[in-house]
ChimeraX commands (.cxc) that place a marker at each C-alpha (Angstrom):
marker #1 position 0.00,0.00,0.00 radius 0.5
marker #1 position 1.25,3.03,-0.74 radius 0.5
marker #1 position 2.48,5.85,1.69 radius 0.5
marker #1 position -0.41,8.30,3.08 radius 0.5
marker #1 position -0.58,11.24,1.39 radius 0.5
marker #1 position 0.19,14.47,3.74 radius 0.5
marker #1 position -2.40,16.94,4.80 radius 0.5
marker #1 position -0.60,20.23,4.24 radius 0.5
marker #1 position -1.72,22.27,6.72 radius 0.5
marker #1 position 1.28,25.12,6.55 radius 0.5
marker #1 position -0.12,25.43,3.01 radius 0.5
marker #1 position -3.86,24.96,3.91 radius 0.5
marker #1 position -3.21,28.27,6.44 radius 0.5
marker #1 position -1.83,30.13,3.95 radius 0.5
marker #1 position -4.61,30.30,1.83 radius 0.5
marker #1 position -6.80,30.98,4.44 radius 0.5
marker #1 position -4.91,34.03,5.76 radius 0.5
marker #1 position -4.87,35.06,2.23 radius 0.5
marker #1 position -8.55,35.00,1.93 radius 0.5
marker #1 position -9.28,36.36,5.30 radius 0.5
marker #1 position -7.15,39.55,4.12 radius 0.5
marker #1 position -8.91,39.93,1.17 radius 0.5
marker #1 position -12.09,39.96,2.82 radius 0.5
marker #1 position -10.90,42.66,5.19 radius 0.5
marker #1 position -9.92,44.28,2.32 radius 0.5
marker #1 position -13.30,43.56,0.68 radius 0.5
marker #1 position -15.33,45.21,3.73 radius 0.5
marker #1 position -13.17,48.07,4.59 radius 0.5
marker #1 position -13.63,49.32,0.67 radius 0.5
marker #1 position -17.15,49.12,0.99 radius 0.5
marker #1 position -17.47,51.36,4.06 radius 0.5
marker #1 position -17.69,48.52,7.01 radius 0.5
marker #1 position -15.24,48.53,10.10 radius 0.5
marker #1 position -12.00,47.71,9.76 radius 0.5
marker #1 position -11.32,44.55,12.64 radius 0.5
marker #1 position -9.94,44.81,15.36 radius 0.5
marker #1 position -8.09,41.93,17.34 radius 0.5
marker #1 position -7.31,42.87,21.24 radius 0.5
marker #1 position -4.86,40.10,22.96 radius 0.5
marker #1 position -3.77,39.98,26.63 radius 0.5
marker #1 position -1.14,38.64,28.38 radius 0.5
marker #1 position -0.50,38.24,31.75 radius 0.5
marker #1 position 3.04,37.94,32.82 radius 0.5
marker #1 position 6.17,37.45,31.25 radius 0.5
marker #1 position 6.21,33.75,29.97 radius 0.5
marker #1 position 8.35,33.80,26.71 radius 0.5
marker #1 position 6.77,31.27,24.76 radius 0.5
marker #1 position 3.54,33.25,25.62 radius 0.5
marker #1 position 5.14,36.38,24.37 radius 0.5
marker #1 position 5.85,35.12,21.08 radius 0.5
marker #1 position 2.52,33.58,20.45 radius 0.5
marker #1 position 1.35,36.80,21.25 radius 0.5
marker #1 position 3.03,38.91,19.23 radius 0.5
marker #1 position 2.97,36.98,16.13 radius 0.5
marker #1 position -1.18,37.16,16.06 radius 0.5
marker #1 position -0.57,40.76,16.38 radius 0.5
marker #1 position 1.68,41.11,13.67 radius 0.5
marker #1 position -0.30,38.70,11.46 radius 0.5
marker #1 position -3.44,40.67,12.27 radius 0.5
marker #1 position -1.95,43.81,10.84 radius 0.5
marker #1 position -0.63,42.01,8.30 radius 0.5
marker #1 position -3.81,41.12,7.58 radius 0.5
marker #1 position -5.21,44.84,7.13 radius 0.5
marker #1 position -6.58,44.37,10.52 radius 0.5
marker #1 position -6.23,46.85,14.21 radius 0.5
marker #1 position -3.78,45.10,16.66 radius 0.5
marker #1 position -4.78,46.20,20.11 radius 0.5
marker #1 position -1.53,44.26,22.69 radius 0.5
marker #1 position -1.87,44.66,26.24 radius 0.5
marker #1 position 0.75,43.16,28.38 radius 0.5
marker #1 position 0.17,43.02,32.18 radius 0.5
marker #1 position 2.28,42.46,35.19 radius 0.5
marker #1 position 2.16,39.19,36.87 radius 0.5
marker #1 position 0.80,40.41,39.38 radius 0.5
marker #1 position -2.40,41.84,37.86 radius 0.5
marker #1 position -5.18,41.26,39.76 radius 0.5
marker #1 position -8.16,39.85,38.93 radius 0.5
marker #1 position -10.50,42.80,39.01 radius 0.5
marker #1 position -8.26,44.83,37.14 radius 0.5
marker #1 position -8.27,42.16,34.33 radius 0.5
marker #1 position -12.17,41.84,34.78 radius 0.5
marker #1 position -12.02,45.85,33.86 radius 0.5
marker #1 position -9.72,45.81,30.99 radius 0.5
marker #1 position -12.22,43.06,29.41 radius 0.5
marker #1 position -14.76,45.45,30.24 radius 0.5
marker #1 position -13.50,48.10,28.57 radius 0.5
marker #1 position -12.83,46.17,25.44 radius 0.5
marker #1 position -16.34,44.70,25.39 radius 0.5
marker #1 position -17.17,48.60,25.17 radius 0.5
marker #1 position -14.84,49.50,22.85 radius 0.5
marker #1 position -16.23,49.44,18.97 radius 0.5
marker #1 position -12.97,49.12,17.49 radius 0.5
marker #1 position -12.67,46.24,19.08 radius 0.5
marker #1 position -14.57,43.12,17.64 radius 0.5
marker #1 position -12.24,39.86,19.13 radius 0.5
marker #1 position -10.69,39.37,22.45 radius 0.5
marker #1 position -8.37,37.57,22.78 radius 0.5
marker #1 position -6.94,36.40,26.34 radius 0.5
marker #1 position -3.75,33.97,26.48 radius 0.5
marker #1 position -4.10,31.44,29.15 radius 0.5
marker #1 position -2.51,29.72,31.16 radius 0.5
marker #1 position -3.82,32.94,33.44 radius 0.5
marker #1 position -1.51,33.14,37.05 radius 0.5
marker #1 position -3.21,31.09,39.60 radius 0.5
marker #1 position -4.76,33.77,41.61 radius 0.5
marker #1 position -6.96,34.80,38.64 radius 0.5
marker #1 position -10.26,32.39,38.40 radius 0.5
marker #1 position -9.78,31.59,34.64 radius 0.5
marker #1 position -13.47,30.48,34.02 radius 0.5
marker #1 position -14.39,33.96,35.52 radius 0.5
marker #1 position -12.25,35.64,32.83 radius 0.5
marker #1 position -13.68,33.87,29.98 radius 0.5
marker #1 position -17.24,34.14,30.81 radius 0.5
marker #1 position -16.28,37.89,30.98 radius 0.5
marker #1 position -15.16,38.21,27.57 radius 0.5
marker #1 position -18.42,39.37,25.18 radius 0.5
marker #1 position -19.65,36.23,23.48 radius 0.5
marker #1 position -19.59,38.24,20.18 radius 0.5
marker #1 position -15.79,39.17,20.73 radius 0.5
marker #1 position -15.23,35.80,22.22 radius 0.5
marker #1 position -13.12,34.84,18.97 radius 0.5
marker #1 position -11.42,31.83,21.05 radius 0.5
marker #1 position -14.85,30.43,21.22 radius 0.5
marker #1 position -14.27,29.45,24.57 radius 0.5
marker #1 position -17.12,31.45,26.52 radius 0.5
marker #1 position -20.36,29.23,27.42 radius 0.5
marker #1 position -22.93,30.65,25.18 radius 0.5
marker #1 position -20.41,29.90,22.37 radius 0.5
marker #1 position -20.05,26.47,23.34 radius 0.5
marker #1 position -23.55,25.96,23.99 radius 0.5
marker #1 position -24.49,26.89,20.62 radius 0.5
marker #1 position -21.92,24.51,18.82 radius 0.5
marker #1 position -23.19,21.54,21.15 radius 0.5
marker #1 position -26.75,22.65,19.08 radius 0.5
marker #1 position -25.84,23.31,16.02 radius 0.5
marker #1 position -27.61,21.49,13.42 radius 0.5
marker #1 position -26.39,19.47,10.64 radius 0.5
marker #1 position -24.90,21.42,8.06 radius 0.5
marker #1 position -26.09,24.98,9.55 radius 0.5
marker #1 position -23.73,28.05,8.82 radius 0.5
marker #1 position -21.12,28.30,11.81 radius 0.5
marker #1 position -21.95,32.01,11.86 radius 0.5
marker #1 position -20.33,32.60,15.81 radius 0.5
marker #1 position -17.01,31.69,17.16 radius 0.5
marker #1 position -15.90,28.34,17.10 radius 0.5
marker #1 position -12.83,27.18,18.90 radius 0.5
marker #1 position -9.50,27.74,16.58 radius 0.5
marker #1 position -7.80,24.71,16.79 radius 0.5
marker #1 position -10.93,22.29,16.15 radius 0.5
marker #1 position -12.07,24.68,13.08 radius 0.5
marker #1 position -8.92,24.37,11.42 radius 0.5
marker #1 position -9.16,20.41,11.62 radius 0.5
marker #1 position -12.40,20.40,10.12 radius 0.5
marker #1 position -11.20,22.45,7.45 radius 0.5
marker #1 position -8.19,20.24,6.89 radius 0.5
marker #1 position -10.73,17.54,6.59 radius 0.5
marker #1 position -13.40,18.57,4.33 radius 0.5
marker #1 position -10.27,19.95,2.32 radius 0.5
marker #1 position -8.89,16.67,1.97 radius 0.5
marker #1 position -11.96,14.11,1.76 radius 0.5
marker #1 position -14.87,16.10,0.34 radius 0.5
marker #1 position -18.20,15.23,1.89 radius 0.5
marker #1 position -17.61,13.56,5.53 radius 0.5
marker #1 position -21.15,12.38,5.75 radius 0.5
marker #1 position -21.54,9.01,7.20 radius 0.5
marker #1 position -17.70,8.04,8.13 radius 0.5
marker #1 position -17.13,7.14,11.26 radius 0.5
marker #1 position -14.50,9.35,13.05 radius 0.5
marker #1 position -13.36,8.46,16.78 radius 0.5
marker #1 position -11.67,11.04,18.50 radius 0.5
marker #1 position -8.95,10.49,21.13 radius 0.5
marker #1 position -8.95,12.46,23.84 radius 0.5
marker #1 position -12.20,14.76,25.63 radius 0.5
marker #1 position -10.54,17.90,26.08 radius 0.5
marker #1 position -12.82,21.49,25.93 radius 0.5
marker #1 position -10.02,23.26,23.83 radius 0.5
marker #1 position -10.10,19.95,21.06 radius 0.5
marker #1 position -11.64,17.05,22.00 radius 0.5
marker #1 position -15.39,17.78,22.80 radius 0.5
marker #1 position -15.50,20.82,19.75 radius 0.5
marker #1 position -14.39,18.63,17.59 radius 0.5
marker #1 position -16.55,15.79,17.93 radius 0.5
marker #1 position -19.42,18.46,17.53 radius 0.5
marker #1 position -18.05,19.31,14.21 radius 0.5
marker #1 position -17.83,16.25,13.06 radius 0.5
marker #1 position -21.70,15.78,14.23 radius 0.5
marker #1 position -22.53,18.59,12.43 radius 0.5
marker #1 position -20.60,17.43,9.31 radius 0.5
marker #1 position -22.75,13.91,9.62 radius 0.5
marker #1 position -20.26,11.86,10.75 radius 0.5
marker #1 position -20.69,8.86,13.41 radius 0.5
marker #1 position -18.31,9.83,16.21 radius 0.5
marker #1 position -17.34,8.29,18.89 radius 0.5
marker #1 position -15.34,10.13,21.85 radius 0.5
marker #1 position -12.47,7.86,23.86 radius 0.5
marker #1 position -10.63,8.96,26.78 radius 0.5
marker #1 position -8.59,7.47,29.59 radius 0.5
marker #1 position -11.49,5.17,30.29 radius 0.5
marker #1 position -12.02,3.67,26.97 radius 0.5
marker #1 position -11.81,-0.04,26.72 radius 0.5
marker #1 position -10.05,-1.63,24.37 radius 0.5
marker #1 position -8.83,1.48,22.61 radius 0.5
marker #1 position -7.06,0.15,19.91 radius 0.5
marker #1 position -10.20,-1.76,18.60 radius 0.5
marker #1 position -11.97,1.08,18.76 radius 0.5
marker #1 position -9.30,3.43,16.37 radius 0.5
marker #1 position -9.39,0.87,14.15 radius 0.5
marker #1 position -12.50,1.08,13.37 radius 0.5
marker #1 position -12.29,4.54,12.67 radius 0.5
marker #1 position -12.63,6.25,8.93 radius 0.5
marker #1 position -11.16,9.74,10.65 radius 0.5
marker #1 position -9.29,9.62,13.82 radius 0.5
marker #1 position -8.28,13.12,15.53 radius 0.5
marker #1 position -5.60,12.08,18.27 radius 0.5
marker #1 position -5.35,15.22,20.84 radius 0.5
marker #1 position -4.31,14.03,24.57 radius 0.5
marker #1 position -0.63,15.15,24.65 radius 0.5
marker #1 position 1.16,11.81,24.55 radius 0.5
marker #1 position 4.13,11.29,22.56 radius 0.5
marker #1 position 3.35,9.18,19.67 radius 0.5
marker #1 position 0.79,7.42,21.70 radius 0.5
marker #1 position -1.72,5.93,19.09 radius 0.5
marker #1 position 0.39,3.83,16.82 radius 0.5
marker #1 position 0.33,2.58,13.45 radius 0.5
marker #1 position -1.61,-0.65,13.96 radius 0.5
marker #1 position -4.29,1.12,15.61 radius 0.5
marker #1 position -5.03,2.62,12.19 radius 0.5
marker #1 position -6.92,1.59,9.83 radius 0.5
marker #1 position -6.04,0.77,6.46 radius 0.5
marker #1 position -6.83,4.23,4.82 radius 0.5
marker #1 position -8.22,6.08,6.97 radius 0.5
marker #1 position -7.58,10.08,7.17 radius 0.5
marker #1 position -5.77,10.69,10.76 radius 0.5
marker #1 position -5.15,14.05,12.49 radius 0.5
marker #1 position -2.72,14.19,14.72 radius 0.5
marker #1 position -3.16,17.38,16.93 radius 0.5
marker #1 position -0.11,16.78,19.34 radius 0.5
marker #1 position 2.87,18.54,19.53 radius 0.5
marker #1 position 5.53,17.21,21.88 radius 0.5
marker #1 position 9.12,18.18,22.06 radius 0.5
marker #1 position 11.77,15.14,22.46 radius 0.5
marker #1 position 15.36,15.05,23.10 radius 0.5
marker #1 position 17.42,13.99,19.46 radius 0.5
marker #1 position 20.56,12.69,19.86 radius 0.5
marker #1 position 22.39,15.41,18.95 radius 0.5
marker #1 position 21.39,16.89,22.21 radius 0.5
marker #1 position 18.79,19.32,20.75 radius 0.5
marker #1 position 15.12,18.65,20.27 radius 0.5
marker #1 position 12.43,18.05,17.51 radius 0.5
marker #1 position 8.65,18.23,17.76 radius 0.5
marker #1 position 6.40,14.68,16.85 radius 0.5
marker #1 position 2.87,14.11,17.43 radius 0.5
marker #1 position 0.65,12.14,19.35 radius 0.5
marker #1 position 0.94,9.56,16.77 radius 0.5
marker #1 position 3.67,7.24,15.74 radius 0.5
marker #1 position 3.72,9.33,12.44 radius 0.5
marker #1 position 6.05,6.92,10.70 radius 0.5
marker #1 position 4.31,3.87,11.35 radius 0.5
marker #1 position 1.02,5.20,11.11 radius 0.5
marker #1 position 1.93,6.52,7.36 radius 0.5
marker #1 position 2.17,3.77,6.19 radius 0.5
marker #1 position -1.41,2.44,6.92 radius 0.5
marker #1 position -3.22,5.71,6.83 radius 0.5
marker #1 position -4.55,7.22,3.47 radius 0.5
marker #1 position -4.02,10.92,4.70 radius 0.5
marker #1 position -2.70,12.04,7.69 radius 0.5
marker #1 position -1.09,15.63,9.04 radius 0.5
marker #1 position 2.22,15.73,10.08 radius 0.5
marker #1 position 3.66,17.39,13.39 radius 0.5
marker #1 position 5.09,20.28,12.61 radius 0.5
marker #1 position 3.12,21.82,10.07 radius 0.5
marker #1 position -0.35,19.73,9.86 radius 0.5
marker #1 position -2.68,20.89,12.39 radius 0.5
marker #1 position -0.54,23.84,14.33 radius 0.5
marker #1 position -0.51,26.71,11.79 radius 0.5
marker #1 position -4.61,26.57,11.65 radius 0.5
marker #1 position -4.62,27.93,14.75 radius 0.5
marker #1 position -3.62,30.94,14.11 radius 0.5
marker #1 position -5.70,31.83,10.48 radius 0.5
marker #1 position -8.78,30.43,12.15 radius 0.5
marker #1 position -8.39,32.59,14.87 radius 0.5
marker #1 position -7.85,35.54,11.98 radius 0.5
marker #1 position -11.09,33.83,10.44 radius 0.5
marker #1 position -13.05,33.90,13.67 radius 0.5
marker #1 position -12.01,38.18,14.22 radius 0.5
marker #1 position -13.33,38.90,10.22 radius 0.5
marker #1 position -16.63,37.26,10.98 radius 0.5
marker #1 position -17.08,39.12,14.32 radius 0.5
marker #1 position -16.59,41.86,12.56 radius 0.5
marker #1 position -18.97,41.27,9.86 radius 0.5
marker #1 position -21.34,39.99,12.70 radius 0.5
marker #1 position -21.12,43.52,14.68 radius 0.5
marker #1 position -21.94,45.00,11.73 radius 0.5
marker #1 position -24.76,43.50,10.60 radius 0.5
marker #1 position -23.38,41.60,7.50 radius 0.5
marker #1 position -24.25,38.14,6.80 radius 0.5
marker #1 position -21.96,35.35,7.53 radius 0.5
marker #1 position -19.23,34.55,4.35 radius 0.5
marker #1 position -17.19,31.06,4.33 radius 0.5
marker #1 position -13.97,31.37,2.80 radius 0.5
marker link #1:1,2 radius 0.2
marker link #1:2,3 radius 0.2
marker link #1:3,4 radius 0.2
marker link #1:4,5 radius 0.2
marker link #1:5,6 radius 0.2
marker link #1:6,7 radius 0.2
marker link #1:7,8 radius 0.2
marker link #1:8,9 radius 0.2
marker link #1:9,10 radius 0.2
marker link #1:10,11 radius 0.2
marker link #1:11,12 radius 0.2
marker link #1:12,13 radius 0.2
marker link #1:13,14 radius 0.2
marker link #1:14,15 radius 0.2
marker link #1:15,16 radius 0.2
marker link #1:16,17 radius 0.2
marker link #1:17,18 radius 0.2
marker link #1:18,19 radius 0.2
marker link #1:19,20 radius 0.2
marker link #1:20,21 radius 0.2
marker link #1:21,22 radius 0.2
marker link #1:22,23 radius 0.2
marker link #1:23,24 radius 0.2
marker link #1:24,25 radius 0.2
marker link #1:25,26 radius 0.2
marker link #1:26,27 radius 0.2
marker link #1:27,28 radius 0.2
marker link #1:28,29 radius 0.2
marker link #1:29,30 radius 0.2
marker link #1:30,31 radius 0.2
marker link #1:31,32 radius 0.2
marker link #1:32,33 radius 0.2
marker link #1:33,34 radius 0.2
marker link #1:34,35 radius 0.2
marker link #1:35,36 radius 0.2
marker link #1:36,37 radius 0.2
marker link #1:37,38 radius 0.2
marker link #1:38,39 radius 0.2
marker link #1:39,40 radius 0.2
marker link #1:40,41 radius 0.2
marker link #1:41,42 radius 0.2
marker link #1:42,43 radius 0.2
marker link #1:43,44 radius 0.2
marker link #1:44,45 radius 0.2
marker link #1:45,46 radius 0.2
marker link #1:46,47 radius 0.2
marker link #1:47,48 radius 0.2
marker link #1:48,49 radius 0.2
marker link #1:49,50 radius 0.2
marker link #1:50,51 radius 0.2
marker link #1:51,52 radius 0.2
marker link #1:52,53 radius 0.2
marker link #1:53,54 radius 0.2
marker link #1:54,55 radius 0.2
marker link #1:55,56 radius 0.2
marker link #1:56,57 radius 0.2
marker link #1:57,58 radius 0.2
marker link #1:58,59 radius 0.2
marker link #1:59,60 radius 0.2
marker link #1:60,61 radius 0.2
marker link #1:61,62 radius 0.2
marker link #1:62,63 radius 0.2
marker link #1:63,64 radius 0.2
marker link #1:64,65 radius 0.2
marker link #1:65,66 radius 0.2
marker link #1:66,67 radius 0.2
marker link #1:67,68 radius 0.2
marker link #1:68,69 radius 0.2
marker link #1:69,70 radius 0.2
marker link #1:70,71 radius 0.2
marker link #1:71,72 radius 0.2
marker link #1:72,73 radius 0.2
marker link #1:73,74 radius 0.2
marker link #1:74,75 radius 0.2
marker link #1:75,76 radius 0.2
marker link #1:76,77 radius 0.2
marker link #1:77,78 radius 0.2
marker link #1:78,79 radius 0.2
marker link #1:79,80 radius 0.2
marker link #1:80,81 radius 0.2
marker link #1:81,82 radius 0.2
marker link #1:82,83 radius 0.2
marker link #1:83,84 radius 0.2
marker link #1:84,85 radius 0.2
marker link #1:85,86 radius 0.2
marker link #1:86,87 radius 0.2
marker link #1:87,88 radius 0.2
marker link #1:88,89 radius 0.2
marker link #1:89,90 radius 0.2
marker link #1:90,91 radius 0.2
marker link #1:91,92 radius 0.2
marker link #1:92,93 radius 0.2
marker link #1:93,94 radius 0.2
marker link #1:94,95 radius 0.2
marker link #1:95,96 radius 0.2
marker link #1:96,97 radius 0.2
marker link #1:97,98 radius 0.2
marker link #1:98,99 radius 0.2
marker link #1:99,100 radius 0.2
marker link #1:100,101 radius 0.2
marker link #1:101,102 radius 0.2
marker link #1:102,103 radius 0.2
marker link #1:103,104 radius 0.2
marker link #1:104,105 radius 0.2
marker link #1:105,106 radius 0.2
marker link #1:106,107 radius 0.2
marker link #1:107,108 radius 0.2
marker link #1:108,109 radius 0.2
marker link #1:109,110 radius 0.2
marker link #1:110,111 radius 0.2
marker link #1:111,112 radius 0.2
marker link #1:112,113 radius 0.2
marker link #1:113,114 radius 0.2
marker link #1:114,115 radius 0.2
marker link #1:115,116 radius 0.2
marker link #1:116,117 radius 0.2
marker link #1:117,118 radius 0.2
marker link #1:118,119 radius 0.2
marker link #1:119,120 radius 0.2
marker link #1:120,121 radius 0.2
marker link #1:121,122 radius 0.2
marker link #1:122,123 radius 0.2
marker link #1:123,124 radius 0.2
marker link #1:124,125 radius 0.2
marker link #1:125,126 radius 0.2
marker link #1:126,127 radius 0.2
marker link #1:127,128 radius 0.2
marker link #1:128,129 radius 0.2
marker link #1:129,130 radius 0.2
marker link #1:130,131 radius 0.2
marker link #1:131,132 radius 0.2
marker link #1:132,133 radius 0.2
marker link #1:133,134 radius 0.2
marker link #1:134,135 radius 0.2
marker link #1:135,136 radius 0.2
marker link #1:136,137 radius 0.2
marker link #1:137,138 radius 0.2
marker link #1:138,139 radius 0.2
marker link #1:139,140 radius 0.2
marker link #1:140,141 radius 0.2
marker link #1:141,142 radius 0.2
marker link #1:142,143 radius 0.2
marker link #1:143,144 radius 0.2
marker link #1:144,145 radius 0.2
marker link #1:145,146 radius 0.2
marker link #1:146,147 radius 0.2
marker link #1:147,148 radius 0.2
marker link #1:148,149 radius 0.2
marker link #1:149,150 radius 0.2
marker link #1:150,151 radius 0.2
marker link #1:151,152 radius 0.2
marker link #1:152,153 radius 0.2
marker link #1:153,154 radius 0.2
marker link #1:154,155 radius 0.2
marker link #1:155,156 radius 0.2
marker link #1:156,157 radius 0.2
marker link #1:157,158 radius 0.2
marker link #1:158,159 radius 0.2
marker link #1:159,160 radius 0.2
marker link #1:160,161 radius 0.2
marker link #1:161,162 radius 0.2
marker link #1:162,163 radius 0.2
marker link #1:163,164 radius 0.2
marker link #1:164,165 radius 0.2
marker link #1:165,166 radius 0.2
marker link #1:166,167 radius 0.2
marker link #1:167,168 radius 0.2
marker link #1:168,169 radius 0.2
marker link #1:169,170 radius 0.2
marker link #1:170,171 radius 0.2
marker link #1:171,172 radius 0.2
marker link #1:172,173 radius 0.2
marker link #1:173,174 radius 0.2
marker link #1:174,175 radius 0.2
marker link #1:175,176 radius 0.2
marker link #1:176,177 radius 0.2
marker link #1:177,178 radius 0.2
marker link #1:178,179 radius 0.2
marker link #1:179,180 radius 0.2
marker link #1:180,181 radius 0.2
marker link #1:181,182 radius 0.2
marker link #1:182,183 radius 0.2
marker link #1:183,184 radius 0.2
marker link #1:184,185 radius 0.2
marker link #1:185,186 radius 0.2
marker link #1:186,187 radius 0.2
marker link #1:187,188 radius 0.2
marker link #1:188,189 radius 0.2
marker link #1:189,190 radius 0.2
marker link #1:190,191 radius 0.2
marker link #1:191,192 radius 0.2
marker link #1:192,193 radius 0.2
marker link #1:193,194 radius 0.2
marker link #1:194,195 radius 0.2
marker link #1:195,196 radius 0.2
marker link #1:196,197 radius 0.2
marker link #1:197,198 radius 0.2
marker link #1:198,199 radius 0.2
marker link #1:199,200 radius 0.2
marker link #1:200,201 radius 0.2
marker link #1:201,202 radius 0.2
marker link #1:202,203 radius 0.2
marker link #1:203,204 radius 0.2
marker link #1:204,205 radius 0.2
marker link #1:205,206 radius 0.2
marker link #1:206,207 radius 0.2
marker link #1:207,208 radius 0.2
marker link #1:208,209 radius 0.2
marker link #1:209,210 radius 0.2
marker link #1:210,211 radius 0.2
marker link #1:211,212 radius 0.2
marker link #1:212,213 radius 0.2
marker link #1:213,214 radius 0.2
marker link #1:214,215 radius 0.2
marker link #1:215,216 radius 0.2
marker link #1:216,217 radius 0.2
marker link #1:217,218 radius 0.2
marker link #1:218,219 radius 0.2
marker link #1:219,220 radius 0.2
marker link #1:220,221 radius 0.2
marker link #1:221,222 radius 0.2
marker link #1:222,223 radius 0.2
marker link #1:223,224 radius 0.2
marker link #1:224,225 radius 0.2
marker link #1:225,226 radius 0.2
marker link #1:226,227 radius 0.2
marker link #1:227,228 radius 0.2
marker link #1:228,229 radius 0.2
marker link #1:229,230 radius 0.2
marker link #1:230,231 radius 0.2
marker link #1:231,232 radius 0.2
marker link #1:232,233 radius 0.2
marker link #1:233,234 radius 0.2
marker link #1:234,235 radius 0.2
marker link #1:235,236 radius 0.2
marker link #1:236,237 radius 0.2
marker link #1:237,238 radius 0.2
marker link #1:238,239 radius 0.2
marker link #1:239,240 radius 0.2
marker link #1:240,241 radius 0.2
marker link #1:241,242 radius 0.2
marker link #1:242,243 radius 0.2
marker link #1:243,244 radius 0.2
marker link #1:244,245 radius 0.2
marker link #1:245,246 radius 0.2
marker link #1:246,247 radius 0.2
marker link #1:247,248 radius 0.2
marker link #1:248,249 radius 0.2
marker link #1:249,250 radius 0.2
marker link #1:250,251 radius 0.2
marker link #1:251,252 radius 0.2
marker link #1:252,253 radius 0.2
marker link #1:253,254 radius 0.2
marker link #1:254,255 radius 0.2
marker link #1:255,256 radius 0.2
marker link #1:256,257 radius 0.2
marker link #1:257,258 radius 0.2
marker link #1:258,259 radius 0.2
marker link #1:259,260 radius 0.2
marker link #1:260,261 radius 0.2
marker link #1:261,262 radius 0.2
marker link #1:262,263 radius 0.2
marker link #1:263,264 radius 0.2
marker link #1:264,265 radius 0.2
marker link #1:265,266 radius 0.2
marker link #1:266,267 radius 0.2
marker link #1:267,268 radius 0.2
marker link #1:268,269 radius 0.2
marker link #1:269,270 radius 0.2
marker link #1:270,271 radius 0.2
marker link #1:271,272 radius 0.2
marker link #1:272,273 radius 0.2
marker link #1:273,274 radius 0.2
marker link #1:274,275 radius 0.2
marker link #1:275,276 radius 0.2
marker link #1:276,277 radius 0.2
marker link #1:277,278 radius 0.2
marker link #1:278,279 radius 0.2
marker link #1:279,280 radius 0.2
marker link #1:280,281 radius 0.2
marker link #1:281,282 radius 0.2
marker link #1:282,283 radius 0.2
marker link #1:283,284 radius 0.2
marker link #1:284,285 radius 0.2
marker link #1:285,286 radius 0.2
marker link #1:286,287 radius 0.2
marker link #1:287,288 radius 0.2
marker link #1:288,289 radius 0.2
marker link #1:289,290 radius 0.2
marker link #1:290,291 radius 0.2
marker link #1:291,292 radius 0.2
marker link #1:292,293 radius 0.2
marker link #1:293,294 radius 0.2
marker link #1:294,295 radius 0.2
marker link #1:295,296 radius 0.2
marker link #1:296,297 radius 0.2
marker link #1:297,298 radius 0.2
marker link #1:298,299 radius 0.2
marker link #1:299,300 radius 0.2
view
């Protein structure tokens, strides 16, 4: 059998980000508001700061406002409740944006539920969630929907067409991937079954699995027999390991090499299911925009 083919997703995002900036472009010609995306980080983390700063720069890239606000450490948690206020307020301001992990001292599900549903454009905040865990089959996903999962369900309908009637398991019940993207996958007619720590026989269960989205943060944890023969397999992991040389290298929750060879598409770790975070989180800010303004919802 021949080798899976590879689910670009580095390429995939590209296109995306070059659609979303030609629909900025598209409704700031025609008189609407130009987006705006407001991020905020507390502390100092570095890793945080870069993920930070490149949305920022990509949303200006984009044709889009960049609002950055950087807090102390130390921040406390009704002065972050008032900055959110403020941006809920603001008009220029149509996504929020707020990095977690949040300090401990800060309730984190209290910051969320803060954020305006409408500028929620993680899709994290309850009424957002709520109304993906409704959504109908095939009905327009015209409100934020949680970055990561969006951008595998793009990947997927990219690379198989019509999902209706495969069955997809996903591994792992996370609310940032797991659980979002099984409701996708509902909405996109798919049987889907969700597996966790719990599961029983688990590798019985991937095999008999026509999609299978691995997100639990395990090194290469589902391998290549669990796969089966075919079937498309996103792999939302990313785990650093040590190489030899004494440096590192990032791999998936999925023994990628093994599972190639079995699989009949599958995303590779890096750039498969990592750079969709970003554009969808570009995508999400464009259609809060064109939500706050009264324009009807556009797919791109």
């Amino acid at each position: 059998m021949a080798e899976a083919k590879l689910i670009d997703g580095k390429a995939f995002a590209g296109g995306l980000r070059q659609r979303v900036g030609a629909g900025v472009a598209d409704l700031v010609s025609k008189g609407g508001p130009k987006p705006g995306l407001a991020t905020v980080l507390v502390g100092a983390d570095p890793a945080s700061q870069v993920y930070v700063r490149s949305k920022g720069k990509l949303a200006v890239e984009l044709g889009m406002a960049s609002f950055d606000h950087q807090l102390p450490e130390d921040t406390s948690e009704a002065d972050l409740l008032a900055l959110i206020a403020r941006l809920n307020a603001d008009p220029a301001v149509n996504g929020i944006l707020v990095q977690l992990p949040l300090p401990r001292h800060i309730d984190t599900a209290k910051i969320l539920i803060a954020i305006d549903p409408a500028k929620d454009v993680d899709g994290f905040h309850p009424v957002n969630v709520g109304r993906l865990g409704s959504i109908a089959p095939g009905a327009p996903l015209d409100f934020p929907v949680p970055c990561t999962p969006l951008g595998v369900s793009m990947l997927l309908q990219d690379a198989l067409g019509a999902l209706s009637g495969l069955n997809a398991v996903v591994v792992g019940r996370s609310n940032l991937v797991g659980r979002p993207v099984a409701q996708l996958l509902l909405r996109a007619d798919c049987t889907v079954t969700i597996t966790h720590s719990r599961t029983r026989d688990l590798p019985a269960v991937c095999r008999a699995a026509d999609i299978l989205v691995v997100a639990i943060g395990r090194t290469e944890f589902v391998k290549g027999d669990w796969v089966k023969p075919g079937a498309a397999v996103i792999d939302v992991g990313i785990n650093r390991i040590p190489t030899p040389e004494g440096k590192s290298r990032l791999v998936g929750d999925v023994a990628f090499a093994e599972a190639q060879k079995v699989a009949g598409h599958i995303t590779p770790v890096p750039g498969g299911v990592g750079p969709m975070t970003v554009a969808c989180l570009m995508y999400n800010t464009l259609q809060a925009t064109r939500n706050a303004a009264g324009l009807p919802f556009v797919a791109l």
